[in-house]
N, C-alpha and C positions, 0 to 999 in steps of 0.2 A: 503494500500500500504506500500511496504519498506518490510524491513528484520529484523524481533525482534532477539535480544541476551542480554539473559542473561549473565552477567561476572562478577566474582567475583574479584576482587582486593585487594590483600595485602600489604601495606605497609610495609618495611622493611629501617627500619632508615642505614643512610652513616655514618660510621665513620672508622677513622685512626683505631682508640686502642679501645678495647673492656674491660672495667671494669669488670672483674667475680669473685664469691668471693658467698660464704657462708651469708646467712641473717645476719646482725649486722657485718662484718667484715669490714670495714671503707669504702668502695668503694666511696659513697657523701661524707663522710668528705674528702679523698683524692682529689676527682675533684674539689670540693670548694677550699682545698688549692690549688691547682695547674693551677687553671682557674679564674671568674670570676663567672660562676656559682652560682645560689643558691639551691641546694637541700632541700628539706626538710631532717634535722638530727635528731636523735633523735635515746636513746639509747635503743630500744627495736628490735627485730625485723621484717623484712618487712615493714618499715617505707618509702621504695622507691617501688612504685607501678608499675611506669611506667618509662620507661629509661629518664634519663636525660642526656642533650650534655651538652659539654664546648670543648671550645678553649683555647689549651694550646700554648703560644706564646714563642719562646726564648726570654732568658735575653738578652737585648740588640737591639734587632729585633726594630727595628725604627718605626713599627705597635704596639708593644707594649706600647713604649716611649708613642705615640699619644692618648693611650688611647683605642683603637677598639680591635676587634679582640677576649678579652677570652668572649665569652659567653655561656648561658644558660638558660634552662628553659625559652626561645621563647624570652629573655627581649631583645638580639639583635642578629644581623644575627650571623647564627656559619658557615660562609664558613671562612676557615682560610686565611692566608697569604702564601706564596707560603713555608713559611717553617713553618709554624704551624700545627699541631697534633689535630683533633677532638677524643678526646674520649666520650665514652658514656658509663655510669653507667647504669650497668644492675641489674634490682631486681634482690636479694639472689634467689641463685638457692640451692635447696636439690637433694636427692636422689630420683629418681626415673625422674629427670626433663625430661629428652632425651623422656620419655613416655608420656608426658604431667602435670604431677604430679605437683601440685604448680604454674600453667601456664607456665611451663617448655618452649613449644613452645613457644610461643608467647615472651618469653625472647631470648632464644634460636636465632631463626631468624633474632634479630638483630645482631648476633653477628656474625651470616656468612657474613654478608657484610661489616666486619670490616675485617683490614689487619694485626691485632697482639692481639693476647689476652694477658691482664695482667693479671697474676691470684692474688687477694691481700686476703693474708692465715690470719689469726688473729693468733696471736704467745699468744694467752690470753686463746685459746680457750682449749675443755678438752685433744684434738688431734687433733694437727696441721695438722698433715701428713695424719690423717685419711679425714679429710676436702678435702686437697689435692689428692689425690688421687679420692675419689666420682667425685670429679669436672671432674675431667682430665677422668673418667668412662662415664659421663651425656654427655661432648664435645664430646667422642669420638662413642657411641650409637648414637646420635645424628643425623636425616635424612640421607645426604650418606655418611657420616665421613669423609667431607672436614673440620669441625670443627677441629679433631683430627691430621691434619695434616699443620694447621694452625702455624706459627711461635708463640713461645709463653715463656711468661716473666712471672717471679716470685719474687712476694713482699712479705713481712714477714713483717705485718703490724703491730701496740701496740705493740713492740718490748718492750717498754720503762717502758708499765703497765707491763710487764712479768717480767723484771730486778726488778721492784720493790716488785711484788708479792713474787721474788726469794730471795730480801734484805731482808723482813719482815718475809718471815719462815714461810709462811701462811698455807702451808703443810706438810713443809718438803722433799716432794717426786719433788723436781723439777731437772727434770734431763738436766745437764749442757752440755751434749754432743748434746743438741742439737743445740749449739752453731752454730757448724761448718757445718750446713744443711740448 
């Protein structure tokens, strides 16, 4: 008796801000500093397997004062405060993600149910802009390219390793105009 169904079910994680960003591009160190969060870091690539939340709380927010509010990595609840920001760190996505390549999807999808992508570029890396651009290619292939038409913010992250690589002369060829981009 009764009526069998089979049903498949996918999870798709909730979050404010959507972390995307090239493998090794700071995405867990940024939610670490900015949450409570612990990701695992570490500096090689695809070291984030599986997305990780945190609650980003304002300075000053009387939830924060108390102590609640940033978390991560399941240690405590991440619904936020009526003015706090869930972001979620997305493994490094490559070229070809939007196809599946790298688990493309299965990163991917969380990130449609997020309400602002951050893109965080490595300013260290051998082409900033080449990174940037692939990304904003993989979002915007991506299922029905609601991804690509997502509001979306731009970090320019190891800023500071760059400055120094450029103080130290380590190549020579570091070109300065890309200050203003």
């Amino acid at each position: 008796g009764g009526e069998r169904r089979r049903l498949k079910l996918t999870l798709k994680l909730v979050a404010d801000v959507a972390l995307v960003g090239v493998p090794n591009a700071g995405k867990s160190t940024f939610l670490a500093s900015v949450t409570r969060a612990k990701p695992k870091i570490a500096n090689y690539p695809f070291t984030t397997v599986v997305p990780n939340l945190g609650v980003w709380i304002p300075p000053g927010d009387p939830y924060a004062a108390s102590g609640g509010g940033a978390a991560g990595g399941g240690e405590e609840s991440t619904s936020s405060s009526s003015r706090g920001l869930v972001l979620c760190d997305v493994p490094g996505l490559i070229a070809g993600a939007s196809a599946g390549a790298g688990l493309g999807h299965a990163f991917l999808r969380h990130v449609e149910r997020c309400r602002v992508i951050l893109h965080l570029v490595d300013a260290t890396s051998d082409d900033p802009v080449a990174d940037f651009d692939m990304l904003n290619r993989e979002i915007v292939r991506y299922g029905s390219g609601k991804l690509g038409r997502m509001p979306q913010i731009v970090v320019v992250n190891k800023i500071d390793a760059w400055e120094e690589e450029a103080a130290e002369g380590d190549d020579g060829d570091v070109d300065r105009s890309a200050d203003s981009t």
